[in-house]
C-alpha positions in Angstrom: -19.5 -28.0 -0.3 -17.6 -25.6 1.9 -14.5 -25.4 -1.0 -16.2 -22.7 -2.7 -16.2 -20.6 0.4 -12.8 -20.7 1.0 -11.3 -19.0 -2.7 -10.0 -15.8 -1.4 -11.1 -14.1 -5.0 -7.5 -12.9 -5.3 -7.8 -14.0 -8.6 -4.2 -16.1 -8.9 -5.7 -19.4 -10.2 -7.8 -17.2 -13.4 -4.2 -15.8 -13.8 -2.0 -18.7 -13.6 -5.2 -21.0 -15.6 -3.1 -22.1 -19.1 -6.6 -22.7 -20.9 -7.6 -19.4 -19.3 -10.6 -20.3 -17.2 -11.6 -17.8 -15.3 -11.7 -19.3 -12.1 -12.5 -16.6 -10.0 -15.6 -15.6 -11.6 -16.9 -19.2 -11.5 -16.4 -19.4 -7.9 -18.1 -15.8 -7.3 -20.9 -17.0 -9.0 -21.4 -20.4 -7.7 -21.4 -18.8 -3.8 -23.6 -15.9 -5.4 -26.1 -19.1 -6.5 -25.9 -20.7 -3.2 -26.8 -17.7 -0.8 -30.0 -17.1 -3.6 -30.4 -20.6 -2.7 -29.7 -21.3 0.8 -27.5 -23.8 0.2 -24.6 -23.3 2.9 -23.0 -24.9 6.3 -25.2 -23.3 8.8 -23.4 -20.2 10.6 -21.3 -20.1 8.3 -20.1 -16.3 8.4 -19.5 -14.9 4.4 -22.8 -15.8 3.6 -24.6 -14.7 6.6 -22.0 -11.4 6.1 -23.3 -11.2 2.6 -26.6 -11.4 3.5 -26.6 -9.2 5.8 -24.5 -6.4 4.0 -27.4 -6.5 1.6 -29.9 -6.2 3.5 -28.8 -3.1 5.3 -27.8 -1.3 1.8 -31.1 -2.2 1.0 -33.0 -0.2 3.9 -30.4 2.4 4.9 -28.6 2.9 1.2 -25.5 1.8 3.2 -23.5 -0.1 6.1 -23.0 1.2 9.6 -19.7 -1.6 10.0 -20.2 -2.0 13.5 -24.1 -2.7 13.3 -22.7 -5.4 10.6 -20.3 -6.9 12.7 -22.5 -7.3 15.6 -25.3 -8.6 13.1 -22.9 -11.2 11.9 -21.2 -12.2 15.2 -24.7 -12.6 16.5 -25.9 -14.8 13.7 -22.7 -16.5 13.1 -21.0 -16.7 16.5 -22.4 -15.2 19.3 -19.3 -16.2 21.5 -16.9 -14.1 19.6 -18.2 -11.2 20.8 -17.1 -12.1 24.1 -13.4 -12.3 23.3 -13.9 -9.2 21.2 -14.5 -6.4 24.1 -11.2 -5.4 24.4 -11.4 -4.5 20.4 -15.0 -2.8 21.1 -13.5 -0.4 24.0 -10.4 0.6 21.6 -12.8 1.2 18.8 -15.0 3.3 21.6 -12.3 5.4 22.7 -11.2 6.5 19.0 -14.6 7.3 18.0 -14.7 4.5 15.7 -17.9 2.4 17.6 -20.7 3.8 15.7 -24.1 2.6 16.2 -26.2 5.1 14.5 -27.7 4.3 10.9 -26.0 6.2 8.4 -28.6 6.8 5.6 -28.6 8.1 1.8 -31.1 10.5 -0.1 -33.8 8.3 -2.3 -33.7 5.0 -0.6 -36.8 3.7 -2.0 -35.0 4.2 -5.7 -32.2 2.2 -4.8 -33.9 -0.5 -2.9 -36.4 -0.6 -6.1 -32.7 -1.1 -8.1 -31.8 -4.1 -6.0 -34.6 -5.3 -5.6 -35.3 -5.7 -9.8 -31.5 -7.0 -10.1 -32.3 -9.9 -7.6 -35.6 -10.4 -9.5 -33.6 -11.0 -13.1 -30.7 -13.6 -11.1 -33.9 -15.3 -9.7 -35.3 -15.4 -13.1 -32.4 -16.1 -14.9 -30.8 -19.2 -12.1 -31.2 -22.3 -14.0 -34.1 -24.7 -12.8 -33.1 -28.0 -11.6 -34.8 -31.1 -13.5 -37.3 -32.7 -11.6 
């Protein structure tokens, strides 16, 4: 269902909830399950963002934002770019268009992090009865 992807996270409903339900954090980790699991509208750009996001903190320890953007206009909506260029030369002429990989000291430790934290979710995801 596409309703989950549209909470903001601003956290007003968890505030405003009279049984206190927190709201938010069910939301989070229902779109958190579905990206594990693949389940969303194809194109869709927060989890193709997300994906992507993780996957370059993986290998580079962080985000270069305008390699992520591109990634996710690309995979998301490659027309967008298009009607983007006059964006692109204002973020070229203040220095602001980076394309080189910013990287961090002990990669491999970090990736090793993620890469056990995304082990225990799958692990820990409830199995669906057959």
């Amino acid at each position: 269902s596409r309703s989950i992807w549209l909470c903001a996270s601003c956290y007003a409903c968890t505030v405003e909830c009279p049984r206190e339900i927190r709201i938010t954090d069910i939301m989070y980790a229902l779109k958190q399950r579905a990206i594990l699991e693949g389940i969303y509208p194809k194109r869709f750009p927060i989890p193709i963002l997300a994906k992507e996001f993780f996957k370059m903190v993986h290998s580079k320890g962080r985000i270069t934002e305008t390699l992520l953007v591109m990634r996710l206009f690309l995979k998301a909506n490659w027309r967008a770019v298009l009607s983007s260029w006059r964006q692109g030369i204002g973020l070229i002429r203040t220095g602001r268009f980076v394309l080189r990989h910013e990287r961090i000291e002990h990669r491999a430790q970090l990736a090793a992090m993620l890469d056990s934290d995304l082990h225990n979710e799958q692990r820990s995801a409830p199995k669906e009865a057959a």
